[in-house]
C-alpha positions in Angstrom: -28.0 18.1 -51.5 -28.0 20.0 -55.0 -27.3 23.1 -53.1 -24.6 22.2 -50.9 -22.5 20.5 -54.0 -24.0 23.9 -56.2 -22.2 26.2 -52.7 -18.9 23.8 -53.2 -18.4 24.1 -57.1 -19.3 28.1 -56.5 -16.5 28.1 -54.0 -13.9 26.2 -55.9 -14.5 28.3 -59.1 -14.5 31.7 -56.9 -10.9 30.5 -55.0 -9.2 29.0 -58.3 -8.2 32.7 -59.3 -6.5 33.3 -55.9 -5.1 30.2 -55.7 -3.5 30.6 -59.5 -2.5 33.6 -58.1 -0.7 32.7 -55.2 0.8 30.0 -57.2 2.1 31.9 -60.1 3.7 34.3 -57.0 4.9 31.3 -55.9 7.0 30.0 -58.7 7.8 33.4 -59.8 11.7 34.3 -60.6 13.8 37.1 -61.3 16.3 35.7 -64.1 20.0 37.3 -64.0 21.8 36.6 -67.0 24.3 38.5 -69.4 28.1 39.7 -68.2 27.6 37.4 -65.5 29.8 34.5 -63.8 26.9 33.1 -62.3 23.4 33.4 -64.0 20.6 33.3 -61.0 17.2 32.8 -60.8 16.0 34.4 -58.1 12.5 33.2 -56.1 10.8 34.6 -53.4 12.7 31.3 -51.1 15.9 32.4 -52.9 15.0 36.2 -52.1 14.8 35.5 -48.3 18.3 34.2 -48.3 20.1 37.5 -48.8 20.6 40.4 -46.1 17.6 42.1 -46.0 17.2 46.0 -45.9 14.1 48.6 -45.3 14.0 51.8 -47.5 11.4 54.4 -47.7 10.0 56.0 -50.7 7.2 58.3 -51.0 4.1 57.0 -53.7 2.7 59.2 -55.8 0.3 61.1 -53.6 3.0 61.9 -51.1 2.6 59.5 -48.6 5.9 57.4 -47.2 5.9 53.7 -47.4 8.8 51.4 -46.4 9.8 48.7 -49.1 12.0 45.5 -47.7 14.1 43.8 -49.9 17.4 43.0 -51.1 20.1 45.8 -52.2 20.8 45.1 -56.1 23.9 45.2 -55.7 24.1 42.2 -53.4 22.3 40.2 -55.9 24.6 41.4 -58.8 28.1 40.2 -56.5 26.3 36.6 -56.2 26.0 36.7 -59.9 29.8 37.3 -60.4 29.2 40.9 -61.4 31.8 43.4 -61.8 31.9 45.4 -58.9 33.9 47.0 -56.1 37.7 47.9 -57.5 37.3 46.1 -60.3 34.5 48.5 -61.1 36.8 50.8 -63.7 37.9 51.5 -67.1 35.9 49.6 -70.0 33.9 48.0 -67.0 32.4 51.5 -66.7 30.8 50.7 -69.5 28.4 48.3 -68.3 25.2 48.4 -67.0 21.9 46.6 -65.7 19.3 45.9 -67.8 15.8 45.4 -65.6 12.3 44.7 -67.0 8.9 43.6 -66.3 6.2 41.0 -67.5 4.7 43.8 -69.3 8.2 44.3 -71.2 9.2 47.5 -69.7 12.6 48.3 -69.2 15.0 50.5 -67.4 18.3 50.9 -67.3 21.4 51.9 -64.5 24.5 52.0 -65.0 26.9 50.0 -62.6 28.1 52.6 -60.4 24.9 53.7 -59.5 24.4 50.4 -57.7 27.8 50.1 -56.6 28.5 50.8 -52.8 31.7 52.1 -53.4 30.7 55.0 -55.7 27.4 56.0 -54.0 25.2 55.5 -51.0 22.1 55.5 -52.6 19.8 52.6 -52.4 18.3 50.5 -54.9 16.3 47.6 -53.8 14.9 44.7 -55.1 11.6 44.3 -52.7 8.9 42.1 -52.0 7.3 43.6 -49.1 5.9 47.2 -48.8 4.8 48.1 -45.0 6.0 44.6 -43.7 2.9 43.4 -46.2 3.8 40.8 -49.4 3.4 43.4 -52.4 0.2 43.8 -54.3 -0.2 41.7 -57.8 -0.3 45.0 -59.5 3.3 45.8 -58.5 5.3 42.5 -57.2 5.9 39.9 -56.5 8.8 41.7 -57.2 9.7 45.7 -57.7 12.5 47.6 -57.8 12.4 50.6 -55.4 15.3 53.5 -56.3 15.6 55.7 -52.7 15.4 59.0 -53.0 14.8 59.3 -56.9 12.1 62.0 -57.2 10.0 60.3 -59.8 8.7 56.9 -59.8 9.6 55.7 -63.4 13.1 53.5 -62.3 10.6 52.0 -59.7 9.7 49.0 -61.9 7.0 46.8 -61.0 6.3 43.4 -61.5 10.4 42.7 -62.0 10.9 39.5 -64.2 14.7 40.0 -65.4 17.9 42.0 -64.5 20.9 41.5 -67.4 24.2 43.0 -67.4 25.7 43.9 -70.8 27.8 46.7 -72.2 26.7 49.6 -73.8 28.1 49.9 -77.3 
């Protein structure tokens, strides 16, 4: 009896860490705020909602990997972003602020996500090879198509903010 209860506590305390994990994936959000009309927080439910798109990207050893997700862009119209014609003049000025848990940050300026001044993708994914992303990088990452480095590629993606630069 004192093993089988021993065998049940052992398994509870070796799932708890998986379980916090799938829970903190769970309630996890990307927060747009700033020059926006509508703040969002975006969840991985909230995620599914929008078209979703396929883009590859080679990792750092070479090898091709396709990343589903949602173009930023999308995300930034449901906001209330300026976009589109309106895209022009001091609006120029803005751009998107992204960063991470960690507290890195990146920066693009709006007409690189805008699909009337380039065709270039930029993603906001949650899958990699049709699989949910690894903690290390997700549950949410931003994937730039075509950049040749990596560093815009932010993992771990916890807020995107619009302001204007100054």
């Amino acid at each position: 009896m004192k093993k089988i209860a021993l065998l049940i506590a052992f398994a509870c305390l070796s799932l708890a860490p998986l379980l916090s994990i799938a829970q903190a994936e769970k309630q996890a959000i990307v927060k747009v705020s700033g020059e926006v009309a509508t703040p969002l927080n975006i969840s991985a439910a909230e995620l599914q909602k929008f078209k979703q798109i396929t883009v590859t990207r080679k990792d750092r050893d070479g090898k091709d990997h396709a990343y589903s997700g949602v173009v930023l862009a999308d995300i930034l119209q449901k906001a209330g972003v300026t976009m589109g014609a309106e895209l022009k003049g001091e609006n120029l000025t803005k751009y998107l602020l992204v960063e991470a848990s960690d507290g890195y940050q990146v920066s693009f300026a709006l007409a690189e996500l805008d699909k009337s001044f380039t065709d270039r993708l930029i993603i906001l994914a949650d899958k990699v090879d049709g699989n949910p992303l690894p903690a290390a990088d997700g549950p949410f990452r931003i994937i730039v198509q075509d950049e040749k480095k990596p560093a815009r590629c932010v993992k771990q993606v916890t807020s995107l903010k619009i302001a204007f630069a100054k």
